[in-house]
C-alpha positions as CSV (number, residue, x, y, z in Angstrom):
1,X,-61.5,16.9,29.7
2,X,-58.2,16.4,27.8
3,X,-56.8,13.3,27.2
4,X,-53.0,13.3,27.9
5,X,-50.7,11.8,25.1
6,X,-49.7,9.2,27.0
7,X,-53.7,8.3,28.0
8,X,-54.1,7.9,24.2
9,X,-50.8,6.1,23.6
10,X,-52.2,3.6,26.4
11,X,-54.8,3.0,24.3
12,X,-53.6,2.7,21.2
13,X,-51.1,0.2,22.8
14,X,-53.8,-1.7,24.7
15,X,-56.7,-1.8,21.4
16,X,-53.1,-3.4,19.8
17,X,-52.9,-6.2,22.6
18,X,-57.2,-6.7,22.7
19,X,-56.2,-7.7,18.7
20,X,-53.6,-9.8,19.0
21,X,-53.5,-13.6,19.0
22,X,-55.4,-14.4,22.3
23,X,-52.8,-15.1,25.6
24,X,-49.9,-14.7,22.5
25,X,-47.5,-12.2,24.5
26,X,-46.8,-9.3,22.3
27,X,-43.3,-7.4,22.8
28,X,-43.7,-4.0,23.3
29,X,-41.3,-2.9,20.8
30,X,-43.8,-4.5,18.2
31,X,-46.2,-2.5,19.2
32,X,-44.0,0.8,19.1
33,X,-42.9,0.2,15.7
34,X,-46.7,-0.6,14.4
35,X,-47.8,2.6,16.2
36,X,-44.4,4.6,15.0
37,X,-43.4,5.7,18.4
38,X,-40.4,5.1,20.4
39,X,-39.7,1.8,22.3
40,X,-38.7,3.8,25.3
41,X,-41.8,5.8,25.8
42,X,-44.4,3.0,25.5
43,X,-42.4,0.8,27.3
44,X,-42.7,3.4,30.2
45,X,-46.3,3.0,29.3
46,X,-46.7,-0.6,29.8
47,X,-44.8,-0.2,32.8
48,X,-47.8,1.7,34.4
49,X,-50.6,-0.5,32.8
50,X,-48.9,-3.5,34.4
51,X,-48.6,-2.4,37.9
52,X,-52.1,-1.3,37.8
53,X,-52.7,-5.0,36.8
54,X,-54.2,-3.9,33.4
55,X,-51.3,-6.1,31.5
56,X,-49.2,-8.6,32.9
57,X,-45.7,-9.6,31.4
58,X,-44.2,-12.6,30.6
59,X,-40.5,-13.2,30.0
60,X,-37.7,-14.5,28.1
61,X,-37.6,-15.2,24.3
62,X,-41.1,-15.7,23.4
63,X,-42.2,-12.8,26.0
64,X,-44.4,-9.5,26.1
65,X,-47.1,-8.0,27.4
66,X,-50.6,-9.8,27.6
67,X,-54.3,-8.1,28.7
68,X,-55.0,-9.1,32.0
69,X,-58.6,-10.0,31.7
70,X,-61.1,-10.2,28.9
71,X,-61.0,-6.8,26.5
72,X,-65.0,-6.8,27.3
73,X,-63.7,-6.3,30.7
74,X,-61.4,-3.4,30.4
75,X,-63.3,0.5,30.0
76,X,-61.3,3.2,28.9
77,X,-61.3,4.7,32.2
78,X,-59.4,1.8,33.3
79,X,-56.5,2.9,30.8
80,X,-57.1,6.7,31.1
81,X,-56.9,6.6,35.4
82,X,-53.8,3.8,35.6
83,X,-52.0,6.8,32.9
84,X,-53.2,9.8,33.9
85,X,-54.8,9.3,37.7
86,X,-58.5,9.6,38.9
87,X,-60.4,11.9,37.2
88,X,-61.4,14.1,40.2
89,X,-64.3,15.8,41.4
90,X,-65.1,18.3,44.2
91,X,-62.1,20.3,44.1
92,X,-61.7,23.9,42.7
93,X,-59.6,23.7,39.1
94,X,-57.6,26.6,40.5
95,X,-56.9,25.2,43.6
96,X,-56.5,24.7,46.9
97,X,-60.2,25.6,48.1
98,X,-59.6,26.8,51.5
99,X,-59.3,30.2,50.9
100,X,-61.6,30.5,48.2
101,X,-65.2,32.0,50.3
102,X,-67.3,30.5,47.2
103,X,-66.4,26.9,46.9
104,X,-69.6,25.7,48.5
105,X,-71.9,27.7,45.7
106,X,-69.5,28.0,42.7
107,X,-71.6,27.3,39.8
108,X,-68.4,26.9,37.7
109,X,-67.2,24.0,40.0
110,X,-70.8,22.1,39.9
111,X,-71.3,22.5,36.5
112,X,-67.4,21.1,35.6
113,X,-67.9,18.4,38.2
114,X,-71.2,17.5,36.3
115,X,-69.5,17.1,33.0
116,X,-66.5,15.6,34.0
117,X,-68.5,12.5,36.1
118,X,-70.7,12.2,32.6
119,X,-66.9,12.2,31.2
120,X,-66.1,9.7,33.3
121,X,-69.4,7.4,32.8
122,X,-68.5,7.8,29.1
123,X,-65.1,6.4,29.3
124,X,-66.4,3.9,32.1
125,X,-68.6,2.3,29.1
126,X,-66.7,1.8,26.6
127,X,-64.6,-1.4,26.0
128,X,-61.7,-2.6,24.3
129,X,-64.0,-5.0,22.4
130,X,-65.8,-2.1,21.3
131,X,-63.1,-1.2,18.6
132,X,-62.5,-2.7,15.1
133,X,-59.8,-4.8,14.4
134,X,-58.0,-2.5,12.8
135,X,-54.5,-3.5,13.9
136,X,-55.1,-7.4,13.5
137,X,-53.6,-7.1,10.2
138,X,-50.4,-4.8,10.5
C-alpha cells in the first residue's frame, strides 16, 4: 500500500507534537519550518487531523496545535485514515465490481485484501510513542 505525501507529512507533523513540551501548543508554522515544508500545506494538514479529533487547537498568542490524547494512544492508522481515508477492503482495485463476472473468486482481490488488512493491523500497532525523540531537540 502507498503512503500518500500528505499521510507521511501527517506524521512527521504529529511524531513533532508527541515530542513537544506536554499540553505546550505548538504553532504549526514551527513545525513547517523544522520539517522544511510550506506553512500552507501542513496547515491544511492539521486542518484534517483536528476535525478527526486527532489534534485540537488552541488560540491566540500563545496558541497551536496540541495531541488530543496520549501519543501511546494514537496508531498510525489513526493519522494515515483521518489523511488519506479507510483503507478499504472488498472492492475490486479496478472498479466498480458489478460488471466484473469474477469478483466473488478473484484470487487477485483476496490475496490484496489479505495484505492490505495485515497493512492495516501493522499501522494499527504502532504508536506515536513508539518513535525516538528525534525532534525534541530541533
Amino acid at each position: 500500500m502507498h503512503l500518500s505525501k500528505a499521510s507521511v507529512t501527517a506524521i512527521h507533523g504529529m511524531v513533532f507534537l508527541a515530542n513537544a513540551a506536554e499540553n505546550s501548543p505548538t504553532d504549526v508554522k514551527i513545525i513547517a519550518q523544522k520539517l522544511g515544508i510550506p506553512h500552507g500545506y501542513l496547515a491544511r494538514i492539521f486542518q484534517r487531523l483536528a476535525r478527526t479529533h486527532l489534534v485540537y487547537s488552541r488560540r491566540g498568542p500563545q496558541g497551536g496545535y496540541v495531541l488530543s490524547r496520549e501519543p501511546s494512544k494514537i496508531s498510525l492508522l489513526s493519522i494515515i485514515e483521518a489523511i488519506d481515508g479507510p483503507i478499504l477492503t472488498g472492492h475490486c482495485e479496478l472498479g466498480p465490481n458489478d460488471h466484473c463476472q469474477l469478483f466473488q473468486q478473484c484470487s487477485i482481490r483476496t490475496r490484496l485484501d489479505s495484505l492490505k488488512e495485515s497493512t492495516r493491523e501493522l499501522y494499527q500497532n504502532i504508536t506515536l510513542d513508539m518513535f525516538d525523540h528525534q525532534f525534541a531537540n530541533i
